[in-house]
N, CA and C of each residue as an Amber inpcrd file, in Angstrom:
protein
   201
  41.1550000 182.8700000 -32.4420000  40.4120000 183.3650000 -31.3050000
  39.5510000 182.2640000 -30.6930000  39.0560000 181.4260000 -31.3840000
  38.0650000 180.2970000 -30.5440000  39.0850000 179.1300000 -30.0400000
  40.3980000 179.3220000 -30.2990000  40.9390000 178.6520000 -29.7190000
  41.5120000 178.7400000 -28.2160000  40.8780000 180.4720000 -28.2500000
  41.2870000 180.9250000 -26.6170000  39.9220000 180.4950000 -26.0510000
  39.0460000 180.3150000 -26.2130000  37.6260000 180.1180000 -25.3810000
  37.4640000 179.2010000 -24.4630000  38.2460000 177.9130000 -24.5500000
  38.6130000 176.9910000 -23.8390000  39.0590000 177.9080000 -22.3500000
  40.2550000 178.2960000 -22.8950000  40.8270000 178.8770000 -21.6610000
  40.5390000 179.8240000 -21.4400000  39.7810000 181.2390000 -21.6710000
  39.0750000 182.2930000 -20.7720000  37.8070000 181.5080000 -20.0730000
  37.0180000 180.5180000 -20.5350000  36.1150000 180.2530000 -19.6100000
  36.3190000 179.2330000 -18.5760000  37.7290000 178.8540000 -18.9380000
  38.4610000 177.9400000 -17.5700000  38.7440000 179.6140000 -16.5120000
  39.3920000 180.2870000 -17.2750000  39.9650000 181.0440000 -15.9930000
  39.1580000 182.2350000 -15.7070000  37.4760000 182.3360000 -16.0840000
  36.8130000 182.8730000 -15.7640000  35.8700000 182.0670000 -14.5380000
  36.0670000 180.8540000 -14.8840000  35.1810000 179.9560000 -13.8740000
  36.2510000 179.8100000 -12.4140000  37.5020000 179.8600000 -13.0210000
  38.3570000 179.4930000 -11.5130000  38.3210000 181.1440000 -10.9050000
  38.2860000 182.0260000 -11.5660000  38.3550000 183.7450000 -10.3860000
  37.2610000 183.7160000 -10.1010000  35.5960000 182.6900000 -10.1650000
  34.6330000 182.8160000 -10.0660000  34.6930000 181.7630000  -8.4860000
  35.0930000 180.5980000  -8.5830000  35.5120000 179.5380000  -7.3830000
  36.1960000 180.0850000  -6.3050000  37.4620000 181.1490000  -6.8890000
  38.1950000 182.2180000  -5.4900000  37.3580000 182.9590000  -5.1640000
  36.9280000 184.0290000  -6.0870000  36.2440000 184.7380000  -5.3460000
  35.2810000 184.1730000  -3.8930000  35.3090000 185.7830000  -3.0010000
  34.0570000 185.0880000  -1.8160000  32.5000000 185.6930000  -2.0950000
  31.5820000 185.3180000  -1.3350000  30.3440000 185.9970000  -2.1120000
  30.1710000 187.4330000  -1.3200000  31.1710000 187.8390000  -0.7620000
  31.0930000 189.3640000  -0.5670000  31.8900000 190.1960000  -1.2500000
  32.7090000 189.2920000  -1.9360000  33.6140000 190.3970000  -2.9450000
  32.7530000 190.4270000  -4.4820000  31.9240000 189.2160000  -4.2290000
  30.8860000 188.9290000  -5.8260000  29.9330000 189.7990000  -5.8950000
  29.4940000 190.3300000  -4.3160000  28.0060000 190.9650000  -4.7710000
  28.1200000 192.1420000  -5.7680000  26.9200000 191.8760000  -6.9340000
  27.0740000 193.0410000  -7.6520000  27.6050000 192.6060000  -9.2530000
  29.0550000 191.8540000  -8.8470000  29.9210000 191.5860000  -9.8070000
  29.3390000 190.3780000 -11.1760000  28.4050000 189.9530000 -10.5970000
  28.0030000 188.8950000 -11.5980000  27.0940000 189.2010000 -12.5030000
  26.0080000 189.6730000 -11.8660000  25.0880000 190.7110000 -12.7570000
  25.4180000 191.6370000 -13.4680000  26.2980000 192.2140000 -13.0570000
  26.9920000 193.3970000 -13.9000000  27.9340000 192.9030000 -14.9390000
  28.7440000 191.8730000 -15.0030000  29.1310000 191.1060000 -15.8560000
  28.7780000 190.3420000 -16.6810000  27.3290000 190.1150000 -16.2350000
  26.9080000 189.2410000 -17.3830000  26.3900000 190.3140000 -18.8780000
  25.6880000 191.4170000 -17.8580000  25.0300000 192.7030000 -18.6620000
  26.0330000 193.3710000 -19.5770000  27.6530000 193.5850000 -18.8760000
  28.5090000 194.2870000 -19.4110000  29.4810000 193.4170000 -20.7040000
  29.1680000 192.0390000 -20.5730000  29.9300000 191.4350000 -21.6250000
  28.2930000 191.1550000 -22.9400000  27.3750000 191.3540000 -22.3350000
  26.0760000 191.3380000 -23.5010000  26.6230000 192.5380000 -24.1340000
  26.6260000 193.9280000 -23.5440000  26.8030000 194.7640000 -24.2020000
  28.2670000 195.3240000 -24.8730000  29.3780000 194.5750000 -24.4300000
  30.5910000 194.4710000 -25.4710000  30.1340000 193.5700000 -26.4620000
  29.6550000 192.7660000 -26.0500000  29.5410000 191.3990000 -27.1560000
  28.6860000 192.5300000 -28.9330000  28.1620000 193.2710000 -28.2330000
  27.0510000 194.0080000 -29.2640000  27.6290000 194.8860000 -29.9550000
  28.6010000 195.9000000 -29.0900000  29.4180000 196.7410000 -29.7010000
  30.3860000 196.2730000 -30.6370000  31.3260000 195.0370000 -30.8060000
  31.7160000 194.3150000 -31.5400000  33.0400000 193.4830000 -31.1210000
  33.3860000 192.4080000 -32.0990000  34.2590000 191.2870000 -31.3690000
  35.3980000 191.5970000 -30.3070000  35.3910000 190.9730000 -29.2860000
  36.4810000 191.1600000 -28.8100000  36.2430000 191.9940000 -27.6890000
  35.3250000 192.5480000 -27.6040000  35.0130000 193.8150000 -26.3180000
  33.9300000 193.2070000 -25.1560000  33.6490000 192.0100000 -25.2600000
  32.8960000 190.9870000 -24.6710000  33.9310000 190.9470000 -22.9060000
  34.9770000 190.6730000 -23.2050000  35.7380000 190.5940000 -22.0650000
  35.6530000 191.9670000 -21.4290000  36.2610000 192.9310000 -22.1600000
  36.4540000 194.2380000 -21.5830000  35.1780000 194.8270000 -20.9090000
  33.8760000 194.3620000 -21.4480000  32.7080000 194.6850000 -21.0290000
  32.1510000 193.7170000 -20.0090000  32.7890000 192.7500000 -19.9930000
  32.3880000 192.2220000 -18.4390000  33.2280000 192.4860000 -17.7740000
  34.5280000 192.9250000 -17.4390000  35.0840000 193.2880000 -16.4640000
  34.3320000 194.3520000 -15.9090000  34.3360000 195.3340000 -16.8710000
  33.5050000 196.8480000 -16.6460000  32.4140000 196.8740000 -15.8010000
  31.3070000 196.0420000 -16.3700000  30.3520000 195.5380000 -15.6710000
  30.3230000 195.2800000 -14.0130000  31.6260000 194.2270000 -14.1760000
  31.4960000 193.3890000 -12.7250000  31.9900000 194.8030000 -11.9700000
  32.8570000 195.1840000 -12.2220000  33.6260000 196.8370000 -11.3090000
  32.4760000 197.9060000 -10.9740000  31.5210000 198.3200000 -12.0180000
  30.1860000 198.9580000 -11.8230000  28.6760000 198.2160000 -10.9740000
  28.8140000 197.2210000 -11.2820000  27.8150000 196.5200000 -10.3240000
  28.4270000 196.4090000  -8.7210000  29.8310000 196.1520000  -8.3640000
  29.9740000 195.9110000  -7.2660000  30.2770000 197.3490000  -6.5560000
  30.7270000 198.0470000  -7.0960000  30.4410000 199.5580000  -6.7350000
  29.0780000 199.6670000  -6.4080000  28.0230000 199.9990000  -7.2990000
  26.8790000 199.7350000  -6.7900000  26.0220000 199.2490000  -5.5420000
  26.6260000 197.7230000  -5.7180000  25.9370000 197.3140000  -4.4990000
  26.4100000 197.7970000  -3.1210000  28.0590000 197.8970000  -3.3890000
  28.5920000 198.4980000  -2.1600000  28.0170000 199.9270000  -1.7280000
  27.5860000 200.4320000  -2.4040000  26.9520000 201.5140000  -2.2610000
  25.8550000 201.5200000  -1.7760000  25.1110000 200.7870000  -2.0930000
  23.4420000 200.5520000  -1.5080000  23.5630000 199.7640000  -0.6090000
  25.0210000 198.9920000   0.0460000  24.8970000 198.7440000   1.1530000
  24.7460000 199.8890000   2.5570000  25.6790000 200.5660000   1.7900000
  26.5890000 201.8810000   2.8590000  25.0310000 202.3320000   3.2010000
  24.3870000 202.7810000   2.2820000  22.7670000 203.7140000   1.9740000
  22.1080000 202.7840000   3.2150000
């Protein structure tokens, strides 16, 4: 497994470079929060919990834009 770390934080940093900062709002904060709290629940759910995150934060903000 630490031999994948190399490459999820290469190809977490390059969908971070595509992305634009209107498809980000939301998504970063919520990702950082949502992979703290996989990271806690236990190994391996770190990813799944920042995706989660970034999908719930940008919902969010899109929402409090609309508001």
């Amino acid at each position: 497994m630490k031999a994948c770390a190399p490459l999820v934080m290469a190809l977490a940093g390059l969908s971070l470079a595509v992305a634009g900062p209107a498809e980000a709002k939301g998504c970063l904060k919520g990702a950082a929060v949502g992979a703290v709290g996989g990271h806690m629940v236990g190994k391996g759910h770190a990813l799944a919990g920042a995706a989660a995150g970034c999908a719930i934060g940008h919902h969010r903000a899109a929402k409090q834009h609309r508001a």
